[in-house]
C-alpha positions in Angstrom: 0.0 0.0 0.0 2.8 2.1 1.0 4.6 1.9 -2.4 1.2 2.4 -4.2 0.4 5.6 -2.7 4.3 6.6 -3.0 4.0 6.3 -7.0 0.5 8.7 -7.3 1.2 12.0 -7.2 1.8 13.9 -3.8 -1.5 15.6 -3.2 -2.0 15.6 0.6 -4.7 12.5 0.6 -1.8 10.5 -0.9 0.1 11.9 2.0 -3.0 11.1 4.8 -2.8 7.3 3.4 0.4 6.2 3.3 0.8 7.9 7.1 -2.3 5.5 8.0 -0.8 2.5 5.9 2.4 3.1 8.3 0.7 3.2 11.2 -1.4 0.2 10.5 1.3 -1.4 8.8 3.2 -0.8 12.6 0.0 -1.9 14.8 -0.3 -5.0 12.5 3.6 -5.7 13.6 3.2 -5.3 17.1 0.2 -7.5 17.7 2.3 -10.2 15.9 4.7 -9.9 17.8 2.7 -10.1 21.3 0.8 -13.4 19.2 3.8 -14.9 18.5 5.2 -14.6 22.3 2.6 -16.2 23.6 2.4 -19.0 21.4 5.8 -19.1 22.3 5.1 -19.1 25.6 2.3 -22.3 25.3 4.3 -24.3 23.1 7.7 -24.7 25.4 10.8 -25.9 24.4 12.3 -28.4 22.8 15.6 -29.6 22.8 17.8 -32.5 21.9 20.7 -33.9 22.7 22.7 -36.6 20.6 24.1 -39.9 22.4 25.8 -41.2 20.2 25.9 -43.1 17.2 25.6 -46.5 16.9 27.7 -48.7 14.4 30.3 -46.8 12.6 31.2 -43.2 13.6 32.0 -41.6 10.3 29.8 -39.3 9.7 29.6 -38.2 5.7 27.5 -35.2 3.6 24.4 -37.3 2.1 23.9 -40.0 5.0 21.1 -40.9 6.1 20.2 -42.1 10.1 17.5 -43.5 11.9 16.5 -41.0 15.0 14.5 -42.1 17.6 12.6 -39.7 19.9 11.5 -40.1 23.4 9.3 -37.3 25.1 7.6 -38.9 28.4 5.6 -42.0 27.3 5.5 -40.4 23.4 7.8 -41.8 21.1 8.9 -41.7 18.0 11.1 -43.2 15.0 12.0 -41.1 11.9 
């Protein structure tokens, strides 16, 4: 919107717009922001931490592993 009303001539509606596209633009940032924190917050962490690896240690560009996840009674096998 900003750009659009940038390109048409500078008449002072032009001018009213793109302030209210800014600050719109800004208000729309800022409740992201405070939506994305709390999802944040809900969601948690998660973390992982390597072992090991079982067989042969050489690890090389374009192999593939089987990974096994354990969170609490859930678990998985990728």
């Amino acid at each position: 919107m900003v750009r659009a009303y940038s390109a048409s001539p500078g008449s002072r509606e032009a001018r009213e717009s793109m302030t209210e596209a800014g600050k719109g633009y800004k208000e729309y940032t800022e409740n992201m922001c405070v939506l994305e924190n709390e999802i944040e917050n809900q969601l948690g962490e998660f973390r992982i931490k390597m072992k090991g690896l079982a067989g042969f240690a050489r690890l090389c560009a374009g192999d593939q592993y089987e990974i096994f996840m354990n969170y609490g009674r859930q678990r998985w096998n990728a």
